[in-house]
VMD Tcl script that builds the backbone (N, CA, C; Angstrom):
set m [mol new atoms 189]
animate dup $m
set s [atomselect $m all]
$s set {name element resname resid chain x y z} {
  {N N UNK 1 A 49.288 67.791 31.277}
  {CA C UNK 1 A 47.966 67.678 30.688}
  {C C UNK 1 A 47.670 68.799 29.692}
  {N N UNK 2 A 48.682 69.689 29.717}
  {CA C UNK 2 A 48.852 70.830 28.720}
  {C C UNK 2 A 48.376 70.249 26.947}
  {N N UNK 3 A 49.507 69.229 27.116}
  {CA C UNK 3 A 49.237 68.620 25.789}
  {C C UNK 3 A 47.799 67.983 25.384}
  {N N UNK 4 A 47.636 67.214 26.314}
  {CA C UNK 4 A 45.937 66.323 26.300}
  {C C UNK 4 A 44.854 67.622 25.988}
  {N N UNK 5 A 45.061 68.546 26.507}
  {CA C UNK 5 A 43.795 69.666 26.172}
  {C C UNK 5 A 44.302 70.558 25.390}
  {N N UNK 6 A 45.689 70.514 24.711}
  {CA C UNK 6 A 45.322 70.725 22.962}
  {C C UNK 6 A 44.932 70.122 22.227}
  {N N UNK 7 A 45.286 68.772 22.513}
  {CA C UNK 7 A 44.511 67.794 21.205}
  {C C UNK 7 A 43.476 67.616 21.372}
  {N N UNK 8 A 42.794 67.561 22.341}
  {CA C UNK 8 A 41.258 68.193 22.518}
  {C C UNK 8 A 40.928 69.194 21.681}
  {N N UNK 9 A 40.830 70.319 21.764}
  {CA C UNK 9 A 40.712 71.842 21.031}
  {C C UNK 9 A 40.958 71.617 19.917}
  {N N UNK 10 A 42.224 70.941 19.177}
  {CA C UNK 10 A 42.277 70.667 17.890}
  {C C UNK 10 A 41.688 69.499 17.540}
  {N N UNK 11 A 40.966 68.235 18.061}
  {CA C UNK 11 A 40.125 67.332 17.358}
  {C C UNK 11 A 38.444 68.628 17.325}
  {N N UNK 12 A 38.199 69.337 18.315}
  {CA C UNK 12 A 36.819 70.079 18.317}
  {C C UNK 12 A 36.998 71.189 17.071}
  {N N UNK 13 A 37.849 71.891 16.780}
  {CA C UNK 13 A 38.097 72.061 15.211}
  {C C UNK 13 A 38.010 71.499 14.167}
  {N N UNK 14 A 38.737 70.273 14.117}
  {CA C UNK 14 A 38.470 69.232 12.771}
  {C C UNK 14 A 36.926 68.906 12.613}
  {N N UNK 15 A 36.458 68.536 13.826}
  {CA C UNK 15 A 34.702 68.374 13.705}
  {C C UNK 15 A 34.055 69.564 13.247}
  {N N UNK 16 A 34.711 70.739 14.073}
  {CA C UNK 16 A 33.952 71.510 13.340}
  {C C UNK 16 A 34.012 72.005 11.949}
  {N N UNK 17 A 35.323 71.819 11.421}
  {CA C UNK 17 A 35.451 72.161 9.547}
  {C C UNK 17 A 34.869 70.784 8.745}
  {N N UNK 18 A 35.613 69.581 8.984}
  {CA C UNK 18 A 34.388 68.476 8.689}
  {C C UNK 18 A 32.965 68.470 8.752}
  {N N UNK 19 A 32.352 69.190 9.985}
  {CA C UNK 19 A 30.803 69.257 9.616}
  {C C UNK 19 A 30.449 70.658 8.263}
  {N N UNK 20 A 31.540 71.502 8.299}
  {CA C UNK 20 A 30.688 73.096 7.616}
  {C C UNK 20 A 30.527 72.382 6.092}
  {N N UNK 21 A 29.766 72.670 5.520}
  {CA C UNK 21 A 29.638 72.619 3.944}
  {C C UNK 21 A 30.737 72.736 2.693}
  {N N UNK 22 A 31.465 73.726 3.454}
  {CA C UNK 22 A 32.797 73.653 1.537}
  {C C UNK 22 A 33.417 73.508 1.936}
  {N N UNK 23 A 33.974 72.136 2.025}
  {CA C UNK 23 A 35.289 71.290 2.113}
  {C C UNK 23 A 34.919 70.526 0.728}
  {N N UNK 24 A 36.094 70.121 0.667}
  {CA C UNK 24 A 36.234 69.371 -1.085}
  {C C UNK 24 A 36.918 68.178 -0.106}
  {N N UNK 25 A 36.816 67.026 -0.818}
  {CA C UNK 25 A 37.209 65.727 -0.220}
  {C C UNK 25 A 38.623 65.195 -0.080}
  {N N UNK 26 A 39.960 66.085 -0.723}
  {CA C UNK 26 A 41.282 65.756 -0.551}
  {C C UNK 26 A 41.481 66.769 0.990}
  {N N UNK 27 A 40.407 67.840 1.616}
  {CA C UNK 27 A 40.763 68.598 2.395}
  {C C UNK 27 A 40.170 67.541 4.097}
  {N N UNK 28 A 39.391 67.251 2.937}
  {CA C UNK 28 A 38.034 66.419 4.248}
  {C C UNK 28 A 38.948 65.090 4.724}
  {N N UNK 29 A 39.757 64.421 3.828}
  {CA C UNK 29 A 40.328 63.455 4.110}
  {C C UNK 29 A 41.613 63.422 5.074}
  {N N UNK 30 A 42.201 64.902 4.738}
  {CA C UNK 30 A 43.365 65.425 5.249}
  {C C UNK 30 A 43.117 65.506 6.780}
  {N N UNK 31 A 42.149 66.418 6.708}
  {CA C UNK 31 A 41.386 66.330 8.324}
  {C C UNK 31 A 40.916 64.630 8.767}
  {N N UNK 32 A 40.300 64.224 8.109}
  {CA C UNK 32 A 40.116 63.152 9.014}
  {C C UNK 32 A 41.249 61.913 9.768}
  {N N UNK 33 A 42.192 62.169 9.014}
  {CA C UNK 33 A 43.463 61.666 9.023}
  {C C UNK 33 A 43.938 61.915 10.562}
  {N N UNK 34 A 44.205 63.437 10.279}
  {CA C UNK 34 A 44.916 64.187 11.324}
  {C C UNK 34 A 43.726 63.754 12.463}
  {N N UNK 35 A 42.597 63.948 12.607}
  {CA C UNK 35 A 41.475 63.686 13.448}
  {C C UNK 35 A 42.065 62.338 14.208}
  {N N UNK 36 A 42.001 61.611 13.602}
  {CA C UNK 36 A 42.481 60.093 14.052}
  {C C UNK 36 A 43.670 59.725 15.034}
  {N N UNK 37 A 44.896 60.264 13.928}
  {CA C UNK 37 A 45.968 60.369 14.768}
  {C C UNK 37 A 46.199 61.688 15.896}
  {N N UNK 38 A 45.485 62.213 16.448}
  {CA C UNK 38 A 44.984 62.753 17.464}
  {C C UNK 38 A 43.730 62.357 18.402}
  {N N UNK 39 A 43.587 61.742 18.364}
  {CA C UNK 39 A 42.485 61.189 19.044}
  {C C UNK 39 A 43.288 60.009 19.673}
  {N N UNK 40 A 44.099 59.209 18.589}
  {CA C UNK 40 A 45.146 58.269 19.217}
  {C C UNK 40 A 45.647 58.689 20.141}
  {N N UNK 41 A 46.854 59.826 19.928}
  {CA C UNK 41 A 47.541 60.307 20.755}
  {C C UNK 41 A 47.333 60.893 22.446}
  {N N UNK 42 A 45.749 61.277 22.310}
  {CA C UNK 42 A 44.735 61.409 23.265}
  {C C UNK 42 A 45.076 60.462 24.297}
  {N N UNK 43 A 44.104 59.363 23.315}
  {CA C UNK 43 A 43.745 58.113 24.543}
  {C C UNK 43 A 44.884 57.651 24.556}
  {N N UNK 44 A 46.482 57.773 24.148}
  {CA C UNK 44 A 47.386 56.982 24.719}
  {C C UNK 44 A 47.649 58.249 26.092}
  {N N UNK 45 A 47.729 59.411 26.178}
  {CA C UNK 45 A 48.041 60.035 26.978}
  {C C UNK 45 A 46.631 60.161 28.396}
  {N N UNK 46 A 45.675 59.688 28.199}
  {CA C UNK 46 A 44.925 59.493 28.877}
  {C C UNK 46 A 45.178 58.317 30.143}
  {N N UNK 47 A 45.502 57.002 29.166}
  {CA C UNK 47 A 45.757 56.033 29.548}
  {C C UNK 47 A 47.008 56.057 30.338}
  {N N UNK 48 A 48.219 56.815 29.932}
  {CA C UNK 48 A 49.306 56.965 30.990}
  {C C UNK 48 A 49.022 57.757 31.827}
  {N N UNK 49 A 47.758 58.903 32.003}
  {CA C UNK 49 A 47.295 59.340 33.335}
  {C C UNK 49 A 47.044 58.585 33.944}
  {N N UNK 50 A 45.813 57.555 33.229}
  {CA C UNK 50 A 45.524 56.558 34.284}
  {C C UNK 50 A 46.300 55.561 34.821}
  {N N UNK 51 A 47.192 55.244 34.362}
  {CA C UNK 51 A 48.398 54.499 35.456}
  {C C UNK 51 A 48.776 55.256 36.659}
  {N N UNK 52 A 49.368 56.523 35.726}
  {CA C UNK 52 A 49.741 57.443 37.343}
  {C C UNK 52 A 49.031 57.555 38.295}
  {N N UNK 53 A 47.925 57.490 38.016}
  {CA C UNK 53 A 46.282 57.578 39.253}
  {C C UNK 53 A 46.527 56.220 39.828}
  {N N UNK 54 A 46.693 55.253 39.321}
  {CA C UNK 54 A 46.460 53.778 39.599}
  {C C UNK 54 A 47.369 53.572 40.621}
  {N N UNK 55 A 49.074 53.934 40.034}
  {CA C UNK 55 A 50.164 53.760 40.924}
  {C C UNK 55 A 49.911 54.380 42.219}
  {N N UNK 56 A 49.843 55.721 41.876}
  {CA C UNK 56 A 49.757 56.537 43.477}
  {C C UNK 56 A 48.260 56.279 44.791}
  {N N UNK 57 A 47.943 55.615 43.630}
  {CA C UNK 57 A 46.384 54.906 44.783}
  {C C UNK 57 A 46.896 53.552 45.826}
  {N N UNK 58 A 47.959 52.867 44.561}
  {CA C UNK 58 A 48.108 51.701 45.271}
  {C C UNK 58 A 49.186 51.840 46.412}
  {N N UNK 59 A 50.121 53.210 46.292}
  {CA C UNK 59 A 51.279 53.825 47.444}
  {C C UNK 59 A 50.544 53.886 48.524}
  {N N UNK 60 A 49.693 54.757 48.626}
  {CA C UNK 60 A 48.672 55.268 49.387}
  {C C UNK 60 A 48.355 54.720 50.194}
  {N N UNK 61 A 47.468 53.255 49.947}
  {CA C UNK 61 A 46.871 52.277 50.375}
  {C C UNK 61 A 47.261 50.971 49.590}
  {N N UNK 62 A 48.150 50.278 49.950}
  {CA C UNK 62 A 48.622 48.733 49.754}
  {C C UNK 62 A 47.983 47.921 50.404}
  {N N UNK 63 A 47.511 46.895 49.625}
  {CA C UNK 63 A 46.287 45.678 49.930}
  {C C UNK 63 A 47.172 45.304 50.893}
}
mol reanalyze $m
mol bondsrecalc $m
mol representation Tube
mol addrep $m
């Protein structure tokens, strides 16, 4: 989860240089880019937590 809560920290950066005032729009775009494909990368690594949660629930306790 090392990874998941850097790309955290680095999407809360991009918001924060995207919101400040002097960005010029080839810089703003650059960031939003990167923003995106981190945020992807996020919720795919989120989503394979949540399997692992899912699997080891169903070990646990089988219907």
């Amino acid at each position: 989860m090392a990874e998941f809560s850097k790309q955290l920290e680095r999407l809360e950066a991009i918001v924060r240089r995207l919101e400040s005032e002097d960005l010029d729009l080839d810089e703003a775009l650059k960031l939003f880019e990167e923003g995106i494909e981190r945020l992807r990368v996020a919720r795919e690594q989120l989503s394979q937590a949540e399997l692992k949660v899912k699997k080891v629930l169903e070990i646990e306790s089988p219907s």
